[in-house]
PDB file of N, CA, C and O in Angstrom:
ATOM      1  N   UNK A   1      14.475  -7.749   1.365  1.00  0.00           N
ATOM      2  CA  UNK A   1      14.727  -7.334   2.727  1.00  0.00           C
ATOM      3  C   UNK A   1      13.728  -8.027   3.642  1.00  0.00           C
ATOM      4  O   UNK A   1      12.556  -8.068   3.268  1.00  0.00           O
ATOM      5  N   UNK A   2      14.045  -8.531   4.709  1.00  0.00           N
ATOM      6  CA  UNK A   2      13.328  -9.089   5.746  1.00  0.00           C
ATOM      7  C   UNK A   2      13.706  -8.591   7.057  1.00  0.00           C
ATOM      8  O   UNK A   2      14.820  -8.999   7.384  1.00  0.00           O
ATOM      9  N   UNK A   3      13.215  -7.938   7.806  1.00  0.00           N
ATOM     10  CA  UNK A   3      13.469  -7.770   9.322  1.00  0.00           C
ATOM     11  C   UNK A   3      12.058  -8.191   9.925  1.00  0.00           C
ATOM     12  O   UNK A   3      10.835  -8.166   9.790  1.00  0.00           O
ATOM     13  N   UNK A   4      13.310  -8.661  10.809  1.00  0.00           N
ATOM     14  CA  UNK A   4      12.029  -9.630  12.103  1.00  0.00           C
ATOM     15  C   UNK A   4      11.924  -8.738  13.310  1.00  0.00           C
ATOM     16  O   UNK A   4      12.374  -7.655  13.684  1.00  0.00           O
ATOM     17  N   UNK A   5      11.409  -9.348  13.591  1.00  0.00           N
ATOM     18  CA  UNK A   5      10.732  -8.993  15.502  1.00  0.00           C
ATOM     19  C   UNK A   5      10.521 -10.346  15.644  1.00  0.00           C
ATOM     20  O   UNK A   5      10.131 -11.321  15.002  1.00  0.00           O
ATOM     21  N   UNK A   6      11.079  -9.912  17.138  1.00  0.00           N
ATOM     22  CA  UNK A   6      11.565 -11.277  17.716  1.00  0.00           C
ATOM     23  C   UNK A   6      10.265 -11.241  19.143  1.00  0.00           C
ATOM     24  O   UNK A   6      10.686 -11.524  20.265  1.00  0.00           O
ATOM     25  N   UNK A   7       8.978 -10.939  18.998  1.00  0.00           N
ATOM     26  CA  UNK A   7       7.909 -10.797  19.881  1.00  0.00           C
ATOM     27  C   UNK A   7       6.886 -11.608  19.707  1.00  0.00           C
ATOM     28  O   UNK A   7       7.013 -12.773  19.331  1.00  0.00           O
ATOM     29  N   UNK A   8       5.718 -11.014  19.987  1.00  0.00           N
ATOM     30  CA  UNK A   8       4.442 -11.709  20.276  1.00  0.00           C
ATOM     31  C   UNK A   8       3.215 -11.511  19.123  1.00  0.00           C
ATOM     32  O   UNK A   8       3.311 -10.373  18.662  1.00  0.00           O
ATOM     33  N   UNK A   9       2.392 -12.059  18.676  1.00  0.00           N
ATOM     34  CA  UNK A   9       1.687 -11.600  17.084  1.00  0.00           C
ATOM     35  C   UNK A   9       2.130 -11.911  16.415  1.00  0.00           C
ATOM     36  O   UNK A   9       3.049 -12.717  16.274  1.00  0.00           O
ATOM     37  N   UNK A  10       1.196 -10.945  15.422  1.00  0.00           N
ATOM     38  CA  UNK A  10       1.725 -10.708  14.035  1.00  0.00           C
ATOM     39  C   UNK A  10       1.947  -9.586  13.321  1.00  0.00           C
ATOM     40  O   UNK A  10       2.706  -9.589  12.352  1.00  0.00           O
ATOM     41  N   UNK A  11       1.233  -8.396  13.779  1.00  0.00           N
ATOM     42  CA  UNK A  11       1.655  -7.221  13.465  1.00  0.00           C
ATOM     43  C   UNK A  11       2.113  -6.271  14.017  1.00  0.00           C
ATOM     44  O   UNK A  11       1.404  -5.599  14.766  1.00  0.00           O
ATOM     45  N   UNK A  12       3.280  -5.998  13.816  1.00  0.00           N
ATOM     46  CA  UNK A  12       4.260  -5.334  14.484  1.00  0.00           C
ATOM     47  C   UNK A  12       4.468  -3.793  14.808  1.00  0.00           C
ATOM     48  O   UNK A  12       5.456  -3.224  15.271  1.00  0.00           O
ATOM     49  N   UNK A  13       3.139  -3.255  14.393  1.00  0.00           N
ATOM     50  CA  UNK A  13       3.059  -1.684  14.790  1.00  0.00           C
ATOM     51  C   UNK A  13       1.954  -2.222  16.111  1.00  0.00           C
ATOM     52  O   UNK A  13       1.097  -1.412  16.463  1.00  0.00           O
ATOM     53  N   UNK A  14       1.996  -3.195  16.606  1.00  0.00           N
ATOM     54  CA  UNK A  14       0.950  -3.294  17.970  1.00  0.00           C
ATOM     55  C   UNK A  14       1.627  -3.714  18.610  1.00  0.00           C
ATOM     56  O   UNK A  14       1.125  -3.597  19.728  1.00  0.00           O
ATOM     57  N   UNK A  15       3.239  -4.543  18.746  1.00  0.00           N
ATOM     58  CA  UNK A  15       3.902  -4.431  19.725  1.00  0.00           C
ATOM     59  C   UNK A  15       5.575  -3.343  19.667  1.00  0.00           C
ATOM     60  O   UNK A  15       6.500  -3.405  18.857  1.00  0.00           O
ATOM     61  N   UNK A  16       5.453  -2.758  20.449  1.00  0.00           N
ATOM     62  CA  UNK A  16       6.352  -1.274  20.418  1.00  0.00           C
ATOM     63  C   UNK A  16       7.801  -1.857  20.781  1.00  0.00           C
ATOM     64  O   UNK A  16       8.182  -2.382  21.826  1.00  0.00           O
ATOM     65  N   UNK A  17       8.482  -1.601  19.595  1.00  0.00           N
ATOM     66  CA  UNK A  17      10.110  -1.473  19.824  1.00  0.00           C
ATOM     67  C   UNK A  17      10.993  -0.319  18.950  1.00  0.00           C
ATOM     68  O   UNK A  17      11.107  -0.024  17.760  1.00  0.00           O
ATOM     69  N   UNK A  18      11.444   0.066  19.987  1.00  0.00           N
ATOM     70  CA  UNK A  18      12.364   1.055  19.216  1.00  0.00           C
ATOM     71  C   UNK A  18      13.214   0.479  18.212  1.00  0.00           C
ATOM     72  O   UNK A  18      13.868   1.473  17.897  1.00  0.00           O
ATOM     73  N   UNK A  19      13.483  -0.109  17.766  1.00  0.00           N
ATOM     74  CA  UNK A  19      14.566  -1.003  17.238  1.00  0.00           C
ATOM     75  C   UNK A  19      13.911  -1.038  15.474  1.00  0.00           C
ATOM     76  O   UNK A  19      14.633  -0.728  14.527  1.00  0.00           O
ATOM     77  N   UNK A  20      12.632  -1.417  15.328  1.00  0.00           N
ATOM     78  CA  UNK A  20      11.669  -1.766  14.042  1.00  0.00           C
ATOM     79  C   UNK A  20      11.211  -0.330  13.941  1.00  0.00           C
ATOM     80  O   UNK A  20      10.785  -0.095  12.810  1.00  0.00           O
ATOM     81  N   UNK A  21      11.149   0.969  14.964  1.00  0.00           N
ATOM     82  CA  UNK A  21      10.566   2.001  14.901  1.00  0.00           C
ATOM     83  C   UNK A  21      11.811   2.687  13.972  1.00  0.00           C
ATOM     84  O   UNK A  21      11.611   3.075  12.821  1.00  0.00           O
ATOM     85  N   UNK A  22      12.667   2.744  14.413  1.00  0.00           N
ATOM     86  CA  UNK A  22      14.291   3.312  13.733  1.00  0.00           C
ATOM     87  C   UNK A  22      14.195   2.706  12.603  1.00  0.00           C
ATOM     88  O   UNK A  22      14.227   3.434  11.611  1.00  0.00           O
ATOM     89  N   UNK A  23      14.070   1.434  12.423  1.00  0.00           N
ATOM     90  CA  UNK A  23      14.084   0.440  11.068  1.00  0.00           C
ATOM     91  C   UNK A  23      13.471   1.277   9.979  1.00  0.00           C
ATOM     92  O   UNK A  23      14.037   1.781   9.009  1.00  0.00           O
ATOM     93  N   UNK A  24      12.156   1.328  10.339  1.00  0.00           N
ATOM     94  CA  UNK A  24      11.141   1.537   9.356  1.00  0.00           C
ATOM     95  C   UNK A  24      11.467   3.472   9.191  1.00  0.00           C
ATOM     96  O   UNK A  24      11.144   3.958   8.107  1.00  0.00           O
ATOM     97  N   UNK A  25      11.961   4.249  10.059  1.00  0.00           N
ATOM     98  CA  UNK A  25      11.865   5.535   9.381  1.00  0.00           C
ATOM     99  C   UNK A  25      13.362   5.680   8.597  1.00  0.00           C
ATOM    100  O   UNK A  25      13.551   6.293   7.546  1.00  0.00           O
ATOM    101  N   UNK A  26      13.885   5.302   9.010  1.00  0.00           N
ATOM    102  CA  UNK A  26      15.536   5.355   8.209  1.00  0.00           C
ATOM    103  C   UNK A  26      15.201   5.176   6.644  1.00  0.00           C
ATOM    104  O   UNK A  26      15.487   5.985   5.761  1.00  0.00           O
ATOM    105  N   UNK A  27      14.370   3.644   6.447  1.00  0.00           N
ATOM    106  CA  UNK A  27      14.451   3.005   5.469  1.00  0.00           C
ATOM    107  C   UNK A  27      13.421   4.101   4.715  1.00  0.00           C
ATOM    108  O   UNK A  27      13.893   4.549   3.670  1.00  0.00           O
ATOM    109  N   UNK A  28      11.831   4.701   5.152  1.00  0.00           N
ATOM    110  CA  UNK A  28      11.044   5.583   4.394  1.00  0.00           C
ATOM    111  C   UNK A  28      11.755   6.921   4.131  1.00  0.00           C
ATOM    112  O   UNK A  28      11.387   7.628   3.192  1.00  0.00           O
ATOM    113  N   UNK A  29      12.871   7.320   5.023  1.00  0.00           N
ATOM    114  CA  UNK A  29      13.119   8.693   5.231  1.00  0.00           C
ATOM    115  C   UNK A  29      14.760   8.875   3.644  1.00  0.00           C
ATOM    116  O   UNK A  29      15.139   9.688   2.801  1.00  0.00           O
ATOM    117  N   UNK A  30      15.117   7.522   4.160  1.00  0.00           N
ATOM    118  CA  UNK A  30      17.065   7.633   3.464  1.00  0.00           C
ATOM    119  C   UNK A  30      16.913   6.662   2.718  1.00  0.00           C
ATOM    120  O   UNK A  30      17.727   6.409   1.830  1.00  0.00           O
ATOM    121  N   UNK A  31      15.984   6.036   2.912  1.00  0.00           N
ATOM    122  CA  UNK A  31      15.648   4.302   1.723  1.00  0.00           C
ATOM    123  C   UNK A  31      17.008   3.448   2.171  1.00  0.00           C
ATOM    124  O   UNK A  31      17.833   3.112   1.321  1.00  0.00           O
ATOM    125  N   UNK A  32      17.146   3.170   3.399  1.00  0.00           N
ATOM    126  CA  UNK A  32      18.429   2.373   3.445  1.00  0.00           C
ATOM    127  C   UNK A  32      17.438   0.841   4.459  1.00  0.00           C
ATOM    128  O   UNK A  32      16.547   0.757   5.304  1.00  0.00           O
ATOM    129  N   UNK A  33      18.207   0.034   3.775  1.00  0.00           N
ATOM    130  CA  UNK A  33      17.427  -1.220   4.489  1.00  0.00           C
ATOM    131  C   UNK A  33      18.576  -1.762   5.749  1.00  0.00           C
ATOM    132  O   UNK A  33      19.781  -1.509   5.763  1.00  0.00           O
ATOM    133  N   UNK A  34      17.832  -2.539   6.728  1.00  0.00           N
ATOM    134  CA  UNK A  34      18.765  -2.892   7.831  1.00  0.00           C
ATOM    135  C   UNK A  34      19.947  -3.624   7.006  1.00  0.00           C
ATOM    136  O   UNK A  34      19.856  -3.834   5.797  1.00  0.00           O
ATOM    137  N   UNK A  35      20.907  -3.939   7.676  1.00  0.00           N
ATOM    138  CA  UNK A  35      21.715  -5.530   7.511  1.00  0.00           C
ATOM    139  C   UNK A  35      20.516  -6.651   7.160  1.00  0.00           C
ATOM    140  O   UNK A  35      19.379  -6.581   7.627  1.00  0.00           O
ATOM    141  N   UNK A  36      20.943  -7.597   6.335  1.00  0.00           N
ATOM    142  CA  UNK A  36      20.640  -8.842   6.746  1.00  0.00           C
ATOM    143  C   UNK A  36      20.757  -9.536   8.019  1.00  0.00           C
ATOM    144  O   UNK A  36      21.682  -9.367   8.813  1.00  0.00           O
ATOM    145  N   UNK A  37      19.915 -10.211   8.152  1.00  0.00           N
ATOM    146  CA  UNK A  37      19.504 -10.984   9.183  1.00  0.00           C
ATOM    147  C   UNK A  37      19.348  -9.922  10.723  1.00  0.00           C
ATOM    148  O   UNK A  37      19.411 -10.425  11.845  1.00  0.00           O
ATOM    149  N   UNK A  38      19.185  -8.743  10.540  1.00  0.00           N
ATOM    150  CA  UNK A  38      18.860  -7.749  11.621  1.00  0.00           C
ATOM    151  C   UNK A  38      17.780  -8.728  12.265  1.00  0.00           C
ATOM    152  O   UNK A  38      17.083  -9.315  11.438  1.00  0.00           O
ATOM    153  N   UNK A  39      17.459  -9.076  13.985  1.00  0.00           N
ATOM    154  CA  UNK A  39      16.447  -9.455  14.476  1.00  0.00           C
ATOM    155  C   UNK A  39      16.411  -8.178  15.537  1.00  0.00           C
ATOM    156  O   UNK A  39      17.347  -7.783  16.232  1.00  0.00           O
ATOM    157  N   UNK A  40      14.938  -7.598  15.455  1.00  0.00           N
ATOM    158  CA  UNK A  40      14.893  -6.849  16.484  1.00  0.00           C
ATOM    159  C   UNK A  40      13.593  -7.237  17.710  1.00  0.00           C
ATOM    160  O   UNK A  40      12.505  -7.779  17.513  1.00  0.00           O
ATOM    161  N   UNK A  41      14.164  -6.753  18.930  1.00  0.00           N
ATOM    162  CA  UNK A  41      13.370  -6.879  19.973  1.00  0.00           C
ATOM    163  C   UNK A  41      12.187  -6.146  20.456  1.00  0.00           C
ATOM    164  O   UNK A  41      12.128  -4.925  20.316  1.00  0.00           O
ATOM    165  N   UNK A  42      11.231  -6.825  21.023  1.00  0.00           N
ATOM    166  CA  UNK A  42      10.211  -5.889  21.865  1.00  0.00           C
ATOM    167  C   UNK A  42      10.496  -5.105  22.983  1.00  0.00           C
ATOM    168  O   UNK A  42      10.644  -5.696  24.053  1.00  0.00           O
ATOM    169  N   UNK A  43      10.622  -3.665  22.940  1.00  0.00           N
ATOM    170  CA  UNK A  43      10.435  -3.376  24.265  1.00  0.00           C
ATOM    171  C   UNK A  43       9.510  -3.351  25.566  1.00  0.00           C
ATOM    172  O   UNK A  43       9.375  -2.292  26.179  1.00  0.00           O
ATOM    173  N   UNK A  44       8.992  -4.302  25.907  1.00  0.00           N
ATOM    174  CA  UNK A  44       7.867  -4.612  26.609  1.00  0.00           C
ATOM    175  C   UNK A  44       7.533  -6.168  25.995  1.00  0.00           C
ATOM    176  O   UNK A  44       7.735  -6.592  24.857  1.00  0.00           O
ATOM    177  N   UNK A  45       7.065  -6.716  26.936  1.00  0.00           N
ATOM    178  CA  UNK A  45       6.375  -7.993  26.599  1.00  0.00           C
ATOM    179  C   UNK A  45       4.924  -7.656  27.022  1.00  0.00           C
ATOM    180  O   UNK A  45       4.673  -6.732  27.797  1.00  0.00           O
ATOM    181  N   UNK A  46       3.725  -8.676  26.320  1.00  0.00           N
ATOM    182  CA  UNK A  46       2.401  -8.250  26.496  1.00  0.00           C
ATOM    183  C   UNK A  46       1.604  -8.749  27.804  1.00  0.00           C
ATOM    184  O   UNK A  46       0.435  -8.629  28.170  1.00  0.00           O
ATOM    185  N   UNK A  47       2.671  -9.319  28.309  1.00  0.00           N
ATOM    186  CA  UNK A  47       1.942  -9.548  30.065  1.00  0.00           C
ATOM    187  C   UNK A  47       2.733  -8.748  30.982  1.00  0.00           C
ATOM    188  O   UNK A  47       3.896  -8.391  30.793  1.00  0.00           O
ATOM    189  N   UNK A  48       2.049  -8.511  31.928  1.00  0.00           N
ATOM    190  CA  UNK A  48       2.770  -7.548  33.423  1.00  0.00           C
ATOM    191  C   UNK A  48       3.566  -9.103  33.699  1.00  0.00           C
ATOM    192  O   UNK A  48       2.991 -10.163  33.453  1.00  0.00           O
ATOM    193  N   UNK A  49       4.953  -9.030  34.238  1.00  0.00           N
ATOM    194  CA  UNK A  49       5.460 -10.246  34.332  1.00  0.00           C
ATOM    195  C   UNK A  49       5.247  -9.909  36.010  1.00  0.00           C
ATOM    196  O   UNK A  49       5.564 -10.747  36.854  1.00  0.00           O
TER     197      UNK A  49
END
C-alpha cells in the first residue's frame, strides 16, 4: 500500500489533510487500505498566500 500526499515535506502528520486523516483511521480502525494510486491533498498550504 502506498498513499501519497500531494504537499509540502516529508512528514505528513505536520501538514493537515483530512483526506490522509480518514486514510489512516479507517485503515487502524477496519484495516481497509485506500484504492491504489489514492493521491491525497493538503488542506492548507504552508505559506499565507
Amino acid at each position: 500500500m502506498l498513499l501519497t500526499l500531494d504537499g509540502y515535506g516529508h512528514p505528513s502528520y505536520q501538514v493537515p489533510s483530512a483526506c490522509m486523516d480518514a486514510a489512516r483511521v479507517t485503515f487502524l480502525v477496519d484495516l481497509v487500505t485506500p484504492p491504489p494510486g489514492t493521491v491525497c491533498q493538503p488542506d492548507e498550504t504552508p505559506f499565507p498566500q
